[in-house]
MDAnalysis code that builds the backbone (N, CA, C; Angstrom):
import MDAnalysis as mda
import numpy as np

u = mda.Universe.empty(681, n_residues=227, atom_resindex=np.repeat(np.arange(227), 3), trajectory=True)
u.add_TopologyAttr("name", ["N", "CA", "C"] * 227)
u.add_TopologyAttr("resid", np.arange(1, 228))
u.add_TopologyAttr("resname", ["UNK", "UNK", "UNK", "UNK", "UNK", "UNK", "UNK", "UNK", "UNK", "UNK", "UNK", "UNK", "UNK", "UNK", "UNK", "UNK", "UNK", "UNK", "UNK", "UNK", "UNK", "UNK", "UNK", "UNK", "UNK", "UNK", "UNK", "UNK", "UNK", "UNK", "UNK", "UNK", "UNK", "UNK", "UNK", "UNK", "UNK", "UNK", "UNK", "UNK", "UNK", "UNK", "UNK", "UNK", "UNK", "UNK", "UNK", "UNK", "UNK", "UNK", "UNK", "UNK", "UNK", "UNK", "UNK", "UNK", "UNK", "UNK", "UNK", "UNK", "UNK", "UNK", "UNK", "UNK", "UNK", "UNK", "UNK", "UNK", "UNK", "UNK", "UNK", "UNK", "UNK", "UNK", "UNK", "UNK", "UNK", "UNK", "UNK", "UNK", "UNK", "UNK", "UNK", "UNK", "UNK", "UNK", "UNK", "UNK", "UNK", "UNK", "UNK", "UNK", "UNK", "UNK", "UNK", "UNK", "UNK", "UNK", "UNK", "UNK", "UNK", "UNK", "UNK", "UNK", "UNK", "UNK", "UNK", "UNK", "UNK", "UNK", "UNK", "UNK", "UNK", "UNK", "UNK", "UNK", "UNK", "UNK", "UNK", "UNK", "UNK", "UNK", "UNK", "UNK", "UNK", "UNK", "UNK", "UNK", "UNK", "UNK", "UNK", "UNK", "UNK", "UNK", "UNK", "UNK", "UNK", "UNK", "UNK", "UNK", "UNK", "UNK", "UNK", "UNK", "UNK", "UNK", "UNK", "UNK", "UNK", "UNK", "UNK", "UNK", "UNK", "UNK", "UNK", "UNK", "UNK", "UNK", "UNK", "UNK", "UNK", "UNK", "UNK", "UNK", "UNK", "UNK", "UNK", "UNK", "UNK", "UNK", "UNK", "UNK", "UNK", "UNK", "UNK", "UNK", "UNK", "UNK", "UNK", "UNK", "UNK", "UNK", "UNK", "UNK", "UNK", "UNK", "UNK", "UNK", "UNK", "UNK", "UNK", "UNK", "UNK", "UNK", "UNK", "UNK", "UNK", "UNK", "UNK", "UNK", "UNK", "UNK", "UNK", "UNK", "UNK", "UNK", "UNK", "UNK", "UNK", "UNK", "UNK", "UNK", "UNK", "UNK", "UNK", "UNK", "UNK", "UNK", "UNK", "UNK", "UNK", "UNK", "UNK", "UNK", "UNK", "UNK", "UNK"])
u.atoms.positions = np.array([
    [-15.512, 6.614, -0.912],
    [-14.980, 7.602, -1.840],
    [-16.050, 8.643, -2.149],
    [-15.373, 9.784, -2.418],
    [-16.488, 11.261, -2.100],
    [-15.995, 12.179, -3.492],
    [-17.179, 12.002, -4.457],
    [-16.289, 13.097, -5.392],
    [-17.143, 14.303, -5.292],
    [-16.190, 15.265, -5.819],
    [-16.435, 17.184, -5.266],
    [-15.972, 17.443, -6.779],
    [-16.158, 17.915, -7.291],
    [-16.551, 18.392, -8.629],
    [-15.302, 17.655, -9.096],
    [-14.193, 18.320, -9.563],
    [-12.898, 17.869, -9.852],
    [-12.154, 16.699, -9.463],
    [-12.714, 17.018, -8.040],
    [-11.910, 15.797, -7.554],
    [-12.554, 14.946, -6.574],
    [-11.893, 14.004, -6.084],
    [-12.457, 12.824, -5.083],
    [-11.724, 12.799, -3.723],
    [-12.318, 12.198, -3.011],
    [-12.004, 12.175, -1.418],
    [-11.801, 10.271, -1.281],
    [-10.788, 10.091, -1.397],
    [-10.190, 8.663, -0.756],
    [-9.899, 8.532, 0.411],
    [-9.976, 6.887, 0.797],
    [-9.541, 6.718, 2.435],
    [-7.773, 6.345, 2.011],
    [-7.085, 7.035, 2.687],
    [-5.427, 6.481, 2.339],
    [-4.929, 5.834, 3.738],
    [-5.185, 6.527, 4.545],
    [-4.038, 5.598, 5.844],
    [-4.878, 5.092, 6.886],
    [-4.540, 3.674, 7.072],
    [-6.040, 3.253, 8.159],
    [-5.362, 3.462, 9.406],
    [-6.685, 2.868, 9.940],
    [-6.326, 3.762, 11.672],
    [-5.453, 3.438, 12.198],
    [-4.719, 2.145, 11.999],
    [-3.628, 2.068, 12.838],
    [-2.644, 3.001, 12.338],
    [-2.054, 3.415, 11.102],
    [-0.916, 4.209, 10.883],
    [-1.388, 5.508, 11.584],
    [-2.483, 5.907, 11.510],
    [-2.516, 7.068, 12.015],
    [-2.555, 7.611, 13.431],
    [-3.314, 6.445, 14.405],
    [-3.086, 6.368, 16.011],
    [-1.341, 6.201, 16.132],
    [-0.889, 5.221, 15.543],
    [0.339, 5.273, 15.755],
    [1.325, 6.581, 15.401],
    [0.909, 7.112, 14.720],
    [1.771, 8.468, 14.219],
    [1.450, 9.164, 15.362],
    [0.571, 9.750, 15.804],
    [-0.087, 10.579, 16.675],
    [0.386, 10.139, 18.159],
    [0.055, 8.958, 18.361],
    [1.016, 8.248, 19.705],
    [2.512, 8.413, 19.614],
    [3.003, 8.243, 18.893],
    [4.785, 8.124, 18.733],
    [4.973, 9.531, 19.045],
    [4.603, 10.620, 18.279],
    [4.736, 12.073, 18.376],
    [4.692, 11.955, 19.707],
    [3.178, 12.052, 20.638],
    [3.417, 12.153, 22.153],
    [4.301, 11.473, 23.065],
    [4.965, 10.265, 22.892],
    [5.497, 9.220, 23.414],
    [7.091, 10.111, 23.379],
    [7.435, 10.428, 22.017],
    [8.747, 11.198, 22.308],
    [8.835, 12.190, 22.806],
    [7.685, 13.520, 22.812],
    [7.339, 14.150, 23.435],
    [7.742, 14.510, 24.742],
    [6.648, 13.735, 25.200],
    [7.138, 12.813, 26.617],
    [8.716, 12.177, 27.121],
    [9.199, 11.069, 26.288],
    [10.849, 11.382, 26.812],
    [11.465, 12.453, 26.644],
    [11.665, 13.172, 25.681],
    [11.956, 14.410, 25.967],
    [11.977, 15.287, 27.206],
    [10.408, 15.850, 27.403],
    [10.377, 16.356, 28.736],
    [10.864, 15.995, 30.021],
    [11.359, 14.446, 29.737],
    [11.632, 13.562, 31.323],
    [12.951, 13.190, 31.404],
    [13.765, 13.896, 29.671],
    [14.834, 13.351, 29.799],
    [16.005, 13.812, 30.798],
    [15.971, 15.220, 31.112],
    [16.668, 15.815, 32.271],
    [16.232, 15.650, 33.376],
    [14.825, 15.131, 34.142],
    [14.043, 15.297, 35.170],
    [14.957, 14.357, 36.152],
    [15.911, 13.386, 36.451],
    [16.559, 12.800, 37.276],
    [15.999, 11.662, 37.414],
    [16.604, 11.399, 39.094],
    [15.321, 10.171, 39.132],
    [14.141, 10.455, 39.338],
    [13.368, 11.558, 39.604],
    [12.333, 12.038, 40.033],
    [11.126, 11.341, 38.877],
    [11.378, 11.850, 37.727],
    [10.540, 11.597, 36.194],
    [11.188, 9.996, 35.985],
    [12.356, 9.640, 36.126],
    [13.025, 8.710, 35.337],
    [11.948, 7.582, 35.107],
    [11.133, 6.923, 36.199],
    [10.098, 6.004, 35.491],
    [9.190, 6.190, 34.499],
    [8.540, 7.759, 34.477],
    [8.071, 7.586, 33.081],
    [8.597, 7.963, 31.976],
    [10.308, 8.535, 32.015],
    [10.853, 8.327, 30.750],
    [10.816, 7.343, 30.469],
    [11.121, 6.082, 31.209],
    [11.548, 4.452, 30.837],
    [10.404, 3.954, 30.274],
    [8.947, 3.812, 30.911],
    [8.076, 3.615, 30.427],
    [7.338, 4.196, 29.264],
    [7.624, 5.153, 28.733],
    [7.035, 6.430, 27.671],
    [8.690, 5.254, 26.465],
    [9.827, 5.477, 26.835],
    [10.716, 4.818, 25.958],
    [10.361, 3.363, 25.794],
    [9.963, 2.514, 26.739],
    [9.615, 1.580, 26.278],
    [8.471, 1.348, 25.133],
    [7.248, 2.273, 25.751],
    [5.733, 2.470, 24.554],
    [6.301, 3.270, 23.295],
    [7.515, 3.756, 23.127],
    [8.356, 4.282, 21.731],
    [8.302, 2.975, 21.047],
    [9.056, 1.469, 22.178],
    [9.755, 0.298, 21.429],
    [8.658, -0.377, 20.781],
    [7.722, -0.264, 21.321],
    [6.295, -1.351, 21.237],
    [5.563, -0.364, 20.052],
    [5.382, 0.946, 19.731],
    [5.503, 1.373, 18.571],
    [6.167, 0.974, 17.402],
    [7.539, 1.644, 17.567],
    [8.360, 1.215, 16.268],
    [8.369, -0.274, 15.986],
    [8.044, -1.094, 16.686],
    [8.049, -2.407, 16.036],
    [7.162, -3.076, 15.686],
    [6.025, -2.381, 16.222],
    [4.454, -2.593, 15.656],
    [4.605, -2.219, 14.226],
    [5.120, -0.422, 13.833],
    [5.070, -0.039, 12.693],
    [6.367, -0.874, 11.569],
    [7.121, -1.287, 12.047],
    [7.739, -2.415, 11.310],
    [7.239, -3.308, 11.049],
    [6.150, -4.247, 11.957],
    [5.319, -4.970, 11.266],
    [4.704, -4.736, 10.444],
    [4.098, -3.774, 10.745],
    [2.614, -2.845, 10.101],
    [3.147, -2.791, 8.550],
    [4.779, -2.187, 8.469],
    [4.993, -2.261, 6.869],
    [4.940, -3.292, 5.989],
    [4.526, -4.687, 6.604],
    [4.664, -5.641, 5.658],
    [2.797, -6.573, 5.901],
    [2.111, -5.581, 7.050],
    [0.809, -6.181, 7.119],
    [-0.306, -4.861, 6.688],
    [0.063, -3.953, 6.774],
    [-0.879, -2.640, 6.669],
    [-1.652, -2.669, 5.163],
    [-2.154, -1.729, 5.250],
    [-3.488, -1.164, 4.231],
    [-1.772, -1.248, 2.768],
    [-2.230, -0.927, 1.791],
    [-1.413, -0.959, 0.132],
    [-0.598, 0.326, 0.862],
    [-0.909, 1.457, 1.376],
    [0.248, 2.642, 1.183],
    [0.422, 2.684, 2.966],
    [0.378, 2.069, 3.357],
    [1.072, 1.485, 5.225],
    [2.483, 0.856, 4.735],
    [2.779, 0.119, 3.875],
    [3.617, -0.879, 3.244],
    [4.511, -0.387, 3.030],
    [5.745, -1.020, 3.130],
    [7.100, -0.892, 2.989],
    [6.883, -0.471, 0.987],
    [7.141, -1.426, 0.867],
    [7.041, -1.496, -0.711],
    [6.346, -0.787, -1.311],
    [5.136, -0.145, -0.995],
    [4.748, 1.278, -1.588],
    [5.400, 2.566, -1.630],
    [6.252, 2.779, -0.646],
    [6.953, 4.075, -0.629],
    [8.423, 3.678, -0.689],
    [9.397, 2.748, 0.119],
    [10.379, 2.828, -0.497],
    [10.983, 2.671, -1.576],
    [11.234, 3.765, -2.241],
    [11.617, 3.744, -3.752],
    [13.992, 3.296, -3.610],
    [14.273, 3.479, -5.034],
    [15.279, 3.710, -5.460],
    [15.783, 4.949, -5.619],
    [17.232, 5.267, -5.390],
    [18.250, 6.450, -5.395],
    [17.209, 7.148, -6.103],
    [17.282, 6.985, -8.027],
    [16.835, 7.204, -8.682],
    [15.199, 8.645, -8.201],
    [14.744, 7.403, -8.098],
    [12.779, 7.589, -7.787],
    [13.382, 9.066, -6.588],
    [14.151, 9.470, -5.597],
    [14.348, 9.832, -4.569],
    [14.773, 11.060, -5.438],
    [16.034, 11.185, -5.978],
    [16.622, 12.247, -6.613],
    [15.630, 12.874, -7.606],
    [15.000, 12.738, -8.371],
    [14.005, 12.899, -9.326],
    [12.888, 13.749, -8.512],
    [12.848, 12.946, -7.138],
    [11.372, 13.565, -6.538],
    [12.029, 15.186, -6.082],
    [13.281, 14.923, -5.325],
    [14.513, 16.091, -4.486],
    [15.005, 17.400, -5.826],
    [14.898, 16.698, -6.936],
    [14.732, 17.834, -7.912],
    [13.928, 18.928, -8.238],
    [12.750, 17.689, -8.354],
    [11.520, 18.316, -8.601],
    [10.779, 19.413, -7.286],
    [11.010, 18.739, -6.430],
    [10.860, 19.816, -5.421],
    [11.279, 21.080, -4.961],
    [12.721, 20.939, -5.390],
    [13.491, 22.319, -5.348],
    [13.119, 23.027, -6.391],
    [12.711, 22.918, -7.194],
    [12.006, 23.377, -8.922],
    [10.663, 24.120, -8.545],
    [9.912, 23.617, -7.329],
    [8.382, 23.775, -6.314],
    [7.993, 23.133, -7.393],
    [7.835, 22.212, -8.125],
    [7.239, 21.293, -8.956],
    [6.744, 19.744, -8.778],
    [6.568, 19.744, -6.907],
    [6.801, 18.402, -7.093],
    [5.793, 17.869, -7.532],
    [6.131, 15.841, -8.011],
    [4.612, 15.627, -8.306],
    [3.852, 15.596, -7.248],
    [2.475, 14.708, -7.718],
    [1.632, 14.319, -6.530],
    [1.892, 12.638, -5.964],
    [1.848, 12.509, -4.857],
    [1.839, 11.210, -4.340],
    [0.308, 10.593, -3.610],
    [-0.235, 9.973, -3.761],
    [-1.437, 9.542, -3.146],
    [-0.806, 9.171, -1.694],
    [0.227, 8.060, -1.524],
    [0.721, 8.261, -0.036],
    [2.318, 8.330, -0.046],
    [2.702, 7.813, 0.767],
    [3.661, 8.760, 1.080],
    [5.002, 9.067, -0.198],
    [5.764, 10.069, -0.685],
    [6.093, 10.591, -2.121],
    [7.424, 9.944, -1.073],
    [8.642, 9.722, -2.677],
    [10.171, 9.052, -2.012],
    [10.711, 9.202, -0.751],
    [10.968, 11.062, -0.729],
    [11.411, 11.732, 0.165],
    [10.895, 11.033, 1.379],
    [9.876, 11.342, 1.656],
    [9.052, 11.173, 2.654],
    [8.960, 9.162, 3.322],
    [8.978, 8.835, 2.439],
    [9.423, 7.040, 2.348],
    [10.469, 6.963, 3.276],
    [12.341, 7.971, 2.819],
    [13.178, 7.331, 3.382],
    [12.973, 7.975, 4.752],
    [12.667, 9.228, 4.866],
    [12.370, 10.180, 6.124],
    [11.813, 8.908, 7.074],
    [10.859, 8.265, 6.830],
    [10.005, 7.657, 7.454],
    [10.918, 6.069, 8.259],
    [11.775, 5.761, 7.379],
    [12.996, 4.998, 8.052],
    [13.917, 5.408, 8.085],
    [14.149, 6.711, 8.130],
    [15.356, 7.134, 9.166],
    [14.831, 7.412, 10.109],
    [13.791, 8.387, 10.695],
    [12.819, 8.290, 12.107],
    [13.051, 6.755, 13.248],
    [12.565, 6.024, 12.019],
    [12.162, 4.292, 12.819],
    [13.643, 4.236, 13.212],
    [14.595, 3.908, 12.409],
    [15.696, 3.785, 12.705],
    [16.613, 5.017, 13.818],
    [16.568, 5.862, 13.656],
    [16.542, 7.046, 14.871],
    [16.123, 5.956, 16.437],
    [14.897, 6.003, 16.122],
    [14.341, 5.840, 17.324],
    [14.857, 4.420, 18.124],
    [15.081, 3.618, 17.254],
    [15.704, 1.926, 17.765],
    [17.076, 2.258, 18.108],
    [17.753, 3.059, 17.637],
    [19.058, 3.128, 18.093],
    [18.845, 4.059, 19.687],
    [17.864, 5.428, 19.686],
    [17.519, 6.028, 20.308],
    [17.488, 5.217, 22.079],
    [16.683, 4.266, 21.779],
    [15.796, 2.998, 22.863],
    [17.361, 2.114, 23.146],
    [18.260, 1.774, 22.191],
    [19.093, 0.493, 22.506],
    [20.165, 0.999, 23.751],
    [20.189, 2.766, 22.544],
    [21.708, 3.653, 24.026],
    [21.196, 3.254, 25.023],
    [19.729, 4.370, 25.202],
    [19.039, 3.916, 26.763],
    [18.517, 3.114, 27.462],
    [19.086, 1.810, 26.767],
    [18.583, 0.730, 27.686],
    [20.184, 0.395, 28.151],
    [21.336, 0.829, 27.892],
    [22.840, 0.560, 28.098],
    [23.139, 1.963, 28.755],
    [22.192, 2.942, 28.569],
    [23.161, 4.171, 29.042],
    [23.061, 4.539, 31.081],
    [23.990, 4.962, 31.503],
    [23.979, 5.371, 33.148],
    [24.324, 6.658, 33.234],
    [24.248, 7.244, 34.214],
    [24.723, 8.010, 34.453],
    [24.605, 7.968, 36.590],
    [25.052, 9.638, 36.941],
    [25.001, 9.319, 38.487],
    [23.584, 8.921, 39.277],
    [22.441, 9.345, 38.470],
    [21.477, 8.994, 39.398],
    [20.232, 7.658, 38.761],
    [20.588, 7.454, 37.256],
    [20.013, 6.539, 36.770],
    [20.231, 5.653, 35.768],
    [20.023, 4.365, 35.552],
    [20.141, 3.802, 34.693],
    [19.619, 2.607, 33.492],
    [19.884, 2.580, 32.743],
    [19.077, 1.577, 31.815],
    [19.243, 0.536, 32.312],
    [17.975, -0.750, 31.698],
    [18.080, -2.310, 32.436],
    [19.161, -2.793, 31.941],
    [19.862, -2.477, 31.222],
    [20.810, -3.386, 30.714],
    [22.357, -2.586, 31.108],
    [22.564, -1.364, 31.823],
    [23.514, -0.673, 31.965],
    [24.595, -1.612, 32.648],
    [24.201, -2.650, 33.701],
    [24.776, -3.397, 34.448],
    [25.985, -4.417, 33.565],
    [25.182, -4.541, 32.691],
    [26.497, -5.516, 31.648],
    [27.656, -4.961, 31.606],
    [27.606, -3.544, 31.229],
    [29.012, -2.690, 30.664],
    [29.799, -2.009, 31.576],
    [31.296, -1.967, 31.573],
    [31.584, -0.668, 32.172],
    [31.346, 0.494, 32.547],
    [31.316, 0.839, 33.566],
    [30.487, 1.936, 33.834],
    [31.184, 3.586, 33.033],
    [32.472, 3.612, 32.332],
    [32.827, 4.616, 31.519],
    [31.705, 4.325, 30.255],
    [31.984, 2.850, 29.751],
    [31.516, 3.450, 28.594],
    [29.343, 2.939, 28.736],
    [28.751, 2.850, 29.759],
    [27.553, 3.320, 30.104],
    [27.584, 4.695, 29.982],
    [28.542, 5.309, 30.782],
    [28.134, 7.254, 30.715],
    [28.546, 7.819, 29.552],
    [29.584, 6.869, 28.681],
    [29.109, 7.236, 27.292],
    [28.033, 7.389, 26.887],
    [27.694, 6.323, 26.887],
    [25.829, 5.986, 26.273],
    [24.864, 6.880, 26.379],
    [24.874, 7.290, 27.508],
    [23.983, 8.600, 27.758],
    [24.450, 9.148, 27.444],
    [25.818, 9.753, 27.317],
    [26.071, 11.475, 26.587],
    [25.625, 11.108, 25.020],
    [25.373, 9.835, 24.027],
    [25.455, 9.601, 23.068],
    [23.757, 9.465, 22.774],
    [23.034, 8.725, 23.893],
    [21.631, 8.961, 23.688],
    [21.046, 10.522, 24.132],
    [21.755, 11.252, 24.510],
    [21.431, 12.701, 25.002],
    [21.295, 13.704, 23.176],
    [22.880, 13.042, 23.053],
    [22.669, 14.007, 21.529],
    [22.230, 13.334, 20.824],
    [21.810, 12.028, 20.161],
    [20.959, 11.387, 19.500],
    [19.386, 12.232, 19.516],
    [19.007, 12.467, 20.753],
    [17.658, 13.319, 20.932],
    [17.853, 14.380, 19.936],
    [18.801, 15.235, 20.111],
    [19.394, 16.120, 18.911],
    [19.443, 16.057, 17.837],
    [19.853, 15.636, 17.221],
    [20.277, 14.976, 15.858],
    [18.650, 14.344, 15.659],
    [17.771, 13.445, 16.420],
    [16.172, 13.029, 16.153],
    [15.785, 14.452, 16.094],
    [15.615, 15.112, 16.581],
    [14.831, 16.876, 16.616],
    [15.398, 17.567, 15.199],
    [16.225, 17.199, 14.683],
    [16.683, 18.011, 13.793],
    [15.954, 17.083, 12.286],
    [15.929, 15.558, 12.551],
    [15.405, 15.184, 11.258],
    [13.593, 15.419, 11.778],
    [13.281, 15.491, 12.389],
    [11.790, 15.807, 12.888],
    [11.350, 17.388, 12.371],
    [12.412, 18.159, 12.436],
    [12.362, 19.500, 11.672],
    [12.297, 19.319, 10.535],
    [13.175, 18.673, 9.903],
    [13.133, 18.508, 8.264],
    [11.683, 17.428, 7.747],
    [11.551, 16.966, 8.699],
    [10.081, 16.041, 8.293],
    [8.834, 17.035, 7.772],
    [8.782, 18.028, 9.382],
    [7.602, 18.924, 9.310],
    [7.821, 20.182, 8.049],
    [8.976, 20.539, 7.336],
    [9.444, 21.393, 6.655],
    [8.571, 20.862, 5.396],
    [9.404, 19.430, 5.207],
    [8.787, 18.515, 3.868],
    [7.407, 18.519, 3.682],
    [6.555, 17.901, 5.069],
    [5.430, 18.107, 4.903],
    [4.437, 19.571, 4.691],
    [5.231, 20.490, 5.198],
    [4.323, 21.690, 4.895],
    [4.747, 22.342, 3.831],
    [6.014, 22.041, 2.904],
    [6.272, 22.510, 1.484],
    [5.307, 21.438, 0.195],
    [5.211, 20.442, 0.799],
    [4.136, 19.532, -0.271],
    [2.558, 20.227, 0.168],
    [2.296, 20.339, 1.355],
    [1.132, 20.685, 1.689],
    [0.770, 22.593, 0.530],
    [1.885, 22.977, 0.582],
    [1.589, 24.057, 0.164],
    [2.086, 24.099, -1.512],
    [2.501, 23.145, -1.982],
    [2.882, 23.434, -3.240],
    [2.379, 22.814, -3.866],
    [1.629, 21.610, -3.306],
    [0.227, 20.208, -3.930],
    [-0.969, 21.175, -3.434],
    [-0.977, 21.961, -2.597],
    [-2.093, 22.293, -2.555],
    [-3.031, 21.313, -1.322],
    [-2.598, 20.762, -0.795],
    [-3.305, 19.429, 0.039],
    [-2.752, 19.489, 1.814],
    [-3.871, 18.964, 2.339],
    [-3.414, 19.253, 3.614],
    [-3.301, 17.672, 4.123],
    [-1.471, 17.566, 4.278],
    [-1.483, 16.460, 4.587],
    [-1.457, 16.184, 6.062],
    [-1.431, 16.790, 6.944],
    [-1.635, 17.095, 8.353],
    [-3.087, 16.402, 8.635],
    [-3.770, 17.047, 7.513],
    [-5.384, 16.709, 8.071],
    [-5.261, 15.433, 7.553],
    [-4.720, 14.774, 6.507],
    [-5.021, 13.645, 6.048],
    [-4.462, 12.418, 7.140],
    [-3.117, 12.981, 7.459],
    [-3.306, 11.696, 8.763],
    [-3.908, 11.451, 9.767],
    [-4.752, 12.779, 9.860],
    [-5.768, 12.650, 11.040],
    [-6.514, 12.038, 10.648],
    [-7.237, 12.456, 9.415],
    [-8.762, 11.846, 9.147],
    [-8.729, 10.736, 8.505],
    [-7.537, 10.661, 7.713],
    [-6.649, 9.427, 7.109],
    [-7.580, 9.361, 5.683],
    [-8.257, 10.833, 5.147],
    [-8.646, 10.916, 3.705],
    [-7.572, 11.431, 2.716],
    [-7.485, 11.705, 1.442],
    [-6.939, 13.097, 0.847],
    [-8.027, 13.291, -0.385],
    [-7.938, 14.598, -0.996],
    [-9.027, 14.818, -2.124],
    [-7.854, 15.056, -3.105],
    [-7.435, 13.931, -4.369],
    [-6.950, 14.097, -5.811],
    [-7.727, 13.896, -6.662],
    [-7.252, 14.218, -7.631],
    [-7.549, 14.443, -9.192],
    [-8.564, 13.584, -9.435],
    [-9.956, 13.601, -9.822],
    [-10.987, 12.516, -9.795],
    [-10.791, 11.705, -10.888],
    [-9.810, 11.811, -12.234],
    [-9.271, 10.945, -13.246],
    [-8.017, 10.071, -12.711],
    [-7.745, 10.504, -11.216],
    [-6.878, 9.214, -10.639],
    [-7.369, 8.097, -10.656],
    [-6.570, 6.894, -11.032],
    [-7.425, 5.528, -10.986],
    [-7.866, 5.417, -9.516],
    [-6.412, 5.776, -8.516],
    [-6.595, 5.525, -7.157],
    [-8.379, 5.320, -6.817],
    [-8.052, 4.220, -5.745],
    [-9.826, 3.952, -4.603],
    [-9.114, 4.242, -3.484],
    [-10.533, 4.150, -2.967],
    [-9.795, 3.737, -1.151],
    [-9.361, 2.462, -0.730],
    [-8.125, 2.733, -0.227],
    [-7.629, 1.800, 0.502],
    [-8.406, 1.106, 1.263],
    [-8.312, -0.613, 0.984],
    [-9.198, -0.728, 2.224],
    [-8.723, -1.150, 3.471],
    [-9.511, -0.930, 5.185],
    [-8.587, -1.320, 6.337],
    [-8.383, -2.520, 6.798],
    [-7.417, -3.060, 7.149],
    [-6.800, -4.039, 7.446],
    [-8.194, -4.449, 8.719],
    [-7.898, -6.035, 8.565],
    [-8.890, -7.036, 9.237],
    [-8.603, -6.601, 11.111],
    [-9.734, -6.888, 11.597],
    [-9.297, -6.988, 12.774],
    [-7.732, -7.807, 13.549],
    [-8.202, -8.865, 12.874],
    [-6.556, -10.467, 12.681],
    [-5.363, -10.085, 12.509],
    [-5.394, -8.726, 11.562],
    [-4.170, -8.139, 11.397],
    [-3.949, -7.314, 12.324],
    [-4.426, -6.458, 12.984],
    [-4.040, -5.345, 13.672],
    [-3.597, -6.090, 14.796],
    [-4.178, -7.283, 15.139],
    [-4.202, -8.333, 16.544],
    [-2.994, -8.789, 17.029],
    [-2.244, -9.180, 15.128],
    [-1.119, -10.107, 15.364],
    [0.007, -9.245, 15.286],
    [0.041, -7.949, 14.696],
    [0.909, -6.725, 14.775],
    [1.586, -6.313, 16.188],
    [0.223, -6.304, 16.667],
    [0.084, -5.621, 18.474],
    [1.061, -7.161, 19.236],
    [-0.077, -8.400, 18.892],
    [0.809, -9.525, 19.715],
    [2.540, -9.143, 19.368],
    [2.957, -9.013, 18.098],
    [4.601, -9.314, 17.766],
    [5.140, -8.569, 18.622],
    [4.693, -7.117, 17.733],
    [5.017, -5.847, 18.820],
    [5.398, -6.184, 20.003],
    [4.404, -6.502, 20.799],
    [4.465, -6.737, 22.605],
    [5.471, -7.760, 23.351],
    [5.261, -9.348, 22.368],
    [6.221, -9.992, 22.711],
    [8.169, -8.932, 22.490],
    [7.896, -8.580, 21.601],
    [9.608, -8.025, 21.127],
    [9.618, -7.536, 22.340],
    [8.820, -6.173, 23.465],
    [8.642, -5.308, 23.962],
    [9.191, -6.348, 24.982],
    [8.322, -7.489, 25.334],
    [8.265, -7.872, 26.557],
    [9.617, -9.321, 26.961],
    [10.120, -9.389, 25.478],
    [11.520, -10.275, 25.911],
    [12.574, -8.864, 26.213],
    [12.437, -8.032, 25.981],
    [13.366, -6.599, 26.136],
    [13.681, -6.839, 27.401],
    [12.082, -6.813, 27.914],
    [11.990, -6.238, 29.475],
    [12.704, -7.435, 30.468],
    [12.171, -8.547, 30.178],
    [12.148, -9.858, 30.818],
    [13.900, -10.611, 30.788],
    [14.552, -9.960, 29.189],
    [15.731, -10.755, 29.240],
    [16.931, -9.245, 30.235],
    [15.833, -8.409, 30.656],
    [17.286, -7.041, 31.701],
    [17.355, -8.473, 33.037],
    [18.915, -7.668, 33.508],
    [19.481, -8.989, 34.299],
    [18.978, -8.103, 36.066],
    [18.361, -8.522, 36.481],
    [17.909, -8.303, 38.131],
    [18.417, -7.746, 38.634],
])
């Protein structure tokens, strides 16, 4: 902890939330760009969608093993706590949050959730030149559903990914705080009469057994597609 006249410099998000934020961004990125490419790209969409799955379920762990504001229970609030914050913001009044403020809580599981539904189409969806491991189970009409349904799902994800970056750069500019830099560097500088410390980072043991869960989920995915 770093105090500057007024205020102090805390550690808030340890490294795993923040490699993982930064990875997920590129990882969708990446399907994206490969999602029209045919079969030509199609292996590293599959593989870039799979390192999405082994993400989001790391960071599902992560919410119930991470640093105090990694945690489920630190940011998901009630209706209440949510509307209050959605007021105050439209007012440009919002408060301050040390990590992540309501809004930003549910944003953060609708993303996760986005993205698992995102991964389940395309592991069911076909079309003429490619298909998911699991496309083989279903009819092949409603497989080419799947893809027209994981196609606009990408859509509908791009559009709450807009409203993410909106949120974050209206707090950034109306707190005064750059929360961009803070998930990089994973500091922020508040009010030095905040009780807030720094968070401290999770044990090596934890990050270990996150990654193991993660991987197994990843790797019965892969192992239970039918040959």
């Amino acid at each position: 902890m770093k105090r500057q006249g007024d205020k102090k410099e805390i550690l808030v998000w340890d490294r795993a939330t923040r490699v993982l934020h930064w990875t997920l961004v590129t990882l969708v990125v990446l399907c994206w760009l490969t999602a029209e490419a045919g079969s030509t790209w199609f292996w590293t969409h599959l593989v870039a969608g799979y390192g999405v799955l082994l993400l989001v379920l790391f960071r599902l762990v992560w919410g119930l093993m991470g640093n105090r504001h990694a945690r489920f229970s630190s940011f998901v609030c009630g209706w209440r706590d949510v509307r209050e914050h959605a007021v105050a913001l439209l007012a440009l009044t919002p408060p301050g949050h040390v990590g992540h403020n309501p809004l930003g809580g549910w944003m953060i599981l609708t993303l996760l959730t986005g993205l698992v539904v995102l991964v389940v189409t395309g592991l069911f969806a076909a079309d003429d030149e490619v298909a998911g491991a699991y496309a083989v189970l279903i009819r092949p009409g409603i497989a080419d559903a799947l893809a027209e349904i994981h196609e606009t799902l990408y859509s509908v994800l791009w559009l709450f990914v807009a409203l993410h970056i909106i949120g974050v750069l209206s707090i950034s500019l109306l707190g005064r705080e750059n929360l961009v830099r803070a998930m990089w560097t994973g500091s922020k500088r508040i009010p030095s009469d905040n009780p807030e410390t720094d968070a401290a980072e999770p044990s090596t043991a934890r990050y270990l057994i996150a990654l193991v869960l993660a991987a197994i989920g990843v790797a019965a995915v892969i192992w239970g597609a039918p040959v």
